[in-house]
DRENFI-720548 format. One record per residue (C-alpha): residue in three letters; x, y, z. Coordinates in pm, whole numbers, plus 50000, padded with zeros to 5 digits. Layout:
<pts>
AlaXYZ...
</pts>
This chain:
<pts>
Unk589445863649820Unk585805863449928Unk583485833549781Unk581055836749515Unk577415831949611Unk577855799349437Unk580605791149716Unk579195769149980Unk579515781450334Unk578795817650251Unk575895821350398Unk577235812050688Unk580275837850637Unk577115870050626Unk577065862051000Unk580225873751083Unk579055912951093Unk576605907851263Unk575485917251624Unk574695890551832Unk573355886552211Unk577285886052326Unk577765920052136Unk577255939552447Unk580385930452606Unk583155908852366Unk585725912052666Unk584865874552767Unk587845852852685Unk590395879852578Unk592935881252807Unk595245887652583Unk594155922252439Unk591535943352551Unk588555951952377Unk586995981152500Unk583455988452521Unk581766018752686Unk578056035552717Unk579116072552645Unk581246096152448Unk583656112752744Unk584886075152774Unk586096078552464Unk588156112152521Unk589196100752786Unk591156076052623Unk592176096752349Unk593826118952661Unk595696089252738Unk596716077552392Unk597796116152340Unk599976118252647Unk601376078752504Unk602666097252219Unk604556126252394Unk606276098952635Unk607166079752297Unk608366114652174Unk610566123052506Unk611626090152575Unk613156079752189Unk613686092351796Unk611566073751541Unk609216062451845Unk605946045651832Unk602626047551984Unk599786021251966Unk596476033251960Unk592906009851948Unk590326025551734Unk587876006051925Unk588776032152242Unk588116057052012Unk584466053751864Unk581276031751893Unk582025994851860Unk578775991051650Unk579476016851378Unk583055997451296Unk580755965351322Unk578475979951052Unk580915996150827Unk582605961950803Unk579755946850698Unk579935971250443Unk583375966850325Unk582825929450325Unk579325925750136Unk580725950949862Unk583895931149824Unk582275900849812Unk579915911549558Unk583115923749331Unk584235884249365Unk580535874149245Unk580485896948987Unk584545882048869Unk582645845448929Unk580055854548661Unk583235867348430Unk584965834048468Unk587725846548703Unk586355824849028Unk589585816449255Unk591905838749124Unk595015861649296Unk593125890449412Unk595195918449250Unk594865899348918Unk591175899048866Unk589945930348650Unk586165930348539Unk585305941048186Unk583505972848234Unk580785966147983Unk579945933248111Unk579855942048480Unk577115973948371Unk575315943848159Unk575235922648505Unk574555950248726Unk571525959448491Unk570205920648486Unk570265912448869Unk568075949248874Unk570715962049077Unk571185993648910Unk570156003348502Unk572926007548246Unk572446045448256Unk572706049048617Unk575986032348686Unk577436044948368Unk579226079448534Unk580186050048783Unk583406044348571Unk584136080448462Unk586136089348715Unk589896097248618Unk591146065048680Unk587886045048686Unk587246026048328Unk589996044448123Unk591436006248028Unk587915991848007Unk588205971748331Unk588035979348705Unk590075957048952Unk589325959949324Unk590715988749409Unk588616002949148Unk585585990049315Unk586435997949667Unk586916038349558Unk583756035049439Unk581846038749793Unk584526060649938Unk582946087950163Unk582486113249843Unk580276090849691Unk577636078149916Unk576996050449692Unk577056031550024Unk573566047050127Unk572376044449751Unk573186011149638Unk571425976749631Unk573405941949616Unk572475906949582Unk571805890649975Unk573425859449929Unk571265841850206Unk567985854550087Unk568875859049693Unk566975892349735Unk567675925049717Unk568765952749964Unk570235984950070Unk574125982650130Unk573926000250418Unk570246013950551Unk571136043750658Unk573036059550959Unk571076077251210Unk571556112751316Unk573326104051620Unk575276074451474Unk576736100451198Unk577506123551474Unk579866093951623Unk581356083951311Unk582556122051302Unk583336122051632Unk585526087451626Unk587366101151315Unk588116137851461Unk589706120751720Unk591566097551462Unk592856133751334Unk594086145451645Unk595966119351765Unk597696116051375Unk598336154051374Unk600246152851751Unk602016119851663Unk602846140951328Unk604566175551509Unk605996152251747Unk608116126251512Unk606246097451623Unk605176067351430Unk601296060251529Unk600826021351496Unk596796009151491Unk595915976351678Unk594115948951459Unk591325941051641Unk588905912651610Unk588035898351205Unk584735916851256Unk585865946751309Unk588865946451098Unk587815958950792Unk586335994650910Unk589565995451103Unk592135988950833Unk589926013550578Unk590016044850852Unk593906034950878Unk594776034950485Unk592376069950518Unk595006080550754Unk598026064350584Unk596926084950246Unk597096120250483Unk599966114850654Unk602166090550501Unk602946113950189Unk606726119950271Unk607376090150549Unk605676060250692Unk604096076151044Unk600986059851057Unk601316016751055Unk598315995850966Unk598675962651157Unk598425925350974Unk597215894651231Unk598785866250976Unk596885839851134Unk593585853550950Unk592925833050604Unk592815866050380Unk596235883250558Unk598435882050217Unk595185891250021Unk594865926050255Unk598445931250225Unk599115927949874Unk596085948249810Unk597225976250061Unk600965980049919Unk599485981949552Unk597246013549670Unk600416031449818Unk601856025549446Unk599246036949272Unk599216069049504Unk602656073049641Unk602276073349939Unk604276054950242Unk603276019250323Unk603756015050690Unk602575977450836Unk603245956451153Unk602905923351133Unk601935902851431Unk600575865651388Unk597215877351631Unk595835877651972Unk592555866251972Unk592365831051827Unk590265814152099Unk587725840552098Unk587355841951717Unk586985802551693Unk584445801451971Unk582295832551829Unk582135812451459Unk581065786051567Unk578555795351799Unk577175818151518Unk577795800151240Unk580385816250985Unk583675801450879Unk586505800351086Unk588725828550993Unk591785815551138Unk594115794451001Unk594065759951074Unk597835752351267Unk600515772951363Unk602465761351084Unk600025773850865Unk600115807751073Unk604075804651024Unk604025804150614Unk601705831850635Unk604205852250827Unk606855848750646Unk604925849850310Unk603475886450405Unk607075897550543Unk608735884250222Unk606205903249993Unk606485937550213Unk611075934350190Unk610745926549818Unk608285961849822Unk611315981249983Unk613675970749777Unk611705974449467Unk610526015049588Unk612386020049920Unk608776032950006Unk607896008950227Unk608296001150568Unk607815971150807Unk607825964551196Unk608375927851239Unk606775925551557Unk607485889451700Unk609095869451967Unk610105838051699Unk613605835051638Unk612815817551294Unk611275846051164Unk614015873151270Unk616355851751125Unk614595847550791Unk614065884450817Unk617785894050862Unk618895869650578Unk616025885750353Unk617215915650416Unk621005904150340Unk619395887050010Unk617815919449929Unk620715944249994Unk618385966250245Unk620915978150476Unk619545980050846Unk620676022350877Unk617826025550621Unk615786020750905Unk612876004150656Unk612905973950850Unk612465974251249Unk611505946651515Unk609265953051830Unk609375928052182Unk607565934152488Unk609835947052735Unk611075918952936Unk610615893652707Unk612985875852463Unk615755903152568Unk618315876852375Unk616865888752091Unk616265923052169Unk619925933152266Unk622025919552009Unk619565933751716Unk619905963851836Unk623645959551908Unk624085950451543Unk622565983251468Unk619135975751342Unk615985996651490Unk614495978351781Unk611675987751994Unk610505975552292Unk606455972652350Unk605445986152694Unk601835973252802Unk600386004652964Unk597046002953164Unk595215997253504Unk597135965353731Unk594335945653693Unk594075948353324Unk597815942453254Unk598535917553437Unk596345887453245Unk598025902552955Unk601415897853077Unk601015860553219Unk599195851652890Unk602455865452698Unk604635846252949Unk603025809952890Unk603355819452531Unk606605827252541Unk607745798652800Unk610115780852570Unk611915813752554Unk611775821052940Unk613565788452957Unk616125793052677Unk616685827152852Unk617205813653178Unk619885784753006Unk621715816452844Unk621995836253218Unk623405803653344Unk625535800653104Unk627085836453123Unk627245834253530Unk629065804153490Unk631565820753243Unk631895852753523Unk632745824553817Unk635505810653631Unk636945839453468Unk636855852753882Unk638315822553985Unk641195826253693Unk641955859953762Unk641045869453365Unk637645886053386Unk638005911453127Unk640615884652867Unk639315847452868Unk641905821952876Unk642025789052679
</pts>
């Protein structure tokens, strides 16, 4: 949950989305994932081009395949950079208006603000009058049961709305008032259509061709816009079967808040969840861009902590298939700890791997002793190919390999291992019937 503006430290969290002098180019010390970043439109076709000709490989090459697309490649870096400050100031001003009904610090999904009391606020920080946000709760859902959770709230600026371009809200730096969002400029709504026609295309191929579309997480700044155009796509396409997958970095702080939040919109709707989880790529650049501006770490603080996360997020989404069967999960990892918890989860649970809810996802060439017998044992496995100019891969690949080094080495013990068992079974004469 986002602080109140009571919290200390959130002043320093406002900085987060925004620009800074390093905005131009946030390649520098991500060599684990690219970032892309480009002057013109065509750049961005161009990659759409490629991400469309990813998905007819994935379509030619396997059933149930997957493609991974960047929304980054796809539109201007600045417009997701604004619309998550957006998101963030409007759900942070949800968690100061739940502070000033006495439900500070708690579960996300359990906090519901009294609708009379939040007009009453609204109208005394001269937000908005009484009168003027009263058809804000008339919608069909909106205020039927007196209170409005976040979900609620966060349907209130949807696109049909505009509320976004409208509204004022508590700055919790200045204590004054301002626009949510000053308005987009001609050419800056002209991208935003752009970014999210190609969005359409790509979900529409990926559709006709049986593919399952998966969306990089990107950077915590960016995050937000990206996961909102996702769930936009996930409530299109996802009505009879998971095809497009949001993706979870579980070493941010707020990764079981955005998941828990994101499974209890499919219910309410009824639509498909679809979610990778990952534990997240660009740690060292996050850390070193919070503290040079000044905003809270977003990351949490070990690996351990990372770890829990994981498995807390994972546990929540198998408990969601079991309970609906309408959800779906790629458990996207090279940790042997957390494919075993998943498979005994999955045991626990009684979801049966043919069901296909549940699939994994290595890089190719890594952690094959995992890869092989999963998919040997008959559960969906999927093998992530890196795809990209030399140059560009490569840095990618090494920094997966010094990651993954106490596997390499495990790896290498197991091929000993088996070559030894071929010499002797050679040097027995029983090659295909060991002897004892």
């Amino acid at each position: 949950p986002s602080p109140s503006s009571s919290t200390p430290g959130a002043e320093q969290r406002e900085k987060q989305y925004r620009a800074h002098r390093g905005f131009g180019d946030r390649r520098g010390g991500v060599i684990s994932a690219r970032t892309y970043f480009y002057a013109d439109e065509a750049k961005c076709d161009q990659h759409m081009e490629t991400f469309l000709r990813c998905v007819d490989a994935s379509s030619g090459s396997s059933k149930d395949g997957f493609s991974a697309i960047k929304l980054t490649a796809l539109g201007r870096p600045q417009f997701l950079l604004q619309f998550s400050e957006v998101l963030v100031k409007w759900r942070r001003f949800f968690h100061q208006m739940a502070a000033e009904q006495g439900q500070a610090g708690w579960a996300v999904l359990e906090i519901k603000l009294e609708v009379e009391k939040l007009q009453e606020a609204l109208a005394n920080l001269g937000v908005v009058t009484k009168a003027e946000s009263q058809h804000w709760f008339t919608g069909e859902n909106l205020g039927v049961s007196g209170t409005v959770d976040l979900l609620d709230w966060n349907s209130l600026i949807d696109s049909r709305t505009k509320l976004s371009k409208l509204l004022l809200v508590p700055n919790m730096q200045t204590r004054q008032l301002e626009p949510l969002l000053s308005r987009f400029t001609e050419e800056e709504d002209l991208q935003m259509k752009r970014m999210l026609q190609r969005i359409d295309i790509l979900a529409k191929r990926a559709s006709e061709k049986g593919v399952r579309l998966m969306v990089d997480a990107e950077q915590s700044y960016f995050q937000p816009a990206i996961s909102r155009l996702t769930l936009e796509m996930q409530r299109r396409f996802n009505r009879d079967r998971a095809i497009i997958f949001n993706t979870y970095q579980c070493y941010l702080k707020e990764a079981y808040d955005n998941v828990t939040v994101d499974v209890e919109l499919s219910r309410r709707e009824g639509w498909h969840f679809g979610a990778k989880l990952v534990r997240g790529a660009y740690m060292e650049q996050e850390r070193e861009r919070a503290a040079q501006i000044g905003y809270e770490d977003p990351i949490n603080p070990t690996y351990e902590k990372t770890n829990e996360m994981y498995h807390r997020c994972l546990n929540y989404i198998l408990e969601e298939i079991k309970h609906s069967r309408k959800a779906n999960v790629m458990v996207a990892s090279h940790n042997e700890d957390t494919v075993k918890f998943t498979l005994r989860r999955m045991m626990e649970l009684g979801i049966h791997p043919s069901e296909k809810k549940v699939c994994f996802g290595q890089l190719l060439g890594m952690c094959d002793q995992i890869t092989f017998p999963l998919g040997q044992a008959g559960f969906p496995v999927y093998k992530y190919v890196p795809y990209g100019p030399v140059q560009e891969v490569l840095p990618y690949l090494s920094r997966r390999a010094q990651e993954n080094k106490g596997f390499v080495q495990r790896a290498n013990r197991e091929r000993d291992l088996l070559w030894r068992e071929v010499k002797r079974r050679l040097l027995t004469g029983s090659l295909f019937s060991p002897s004892h």
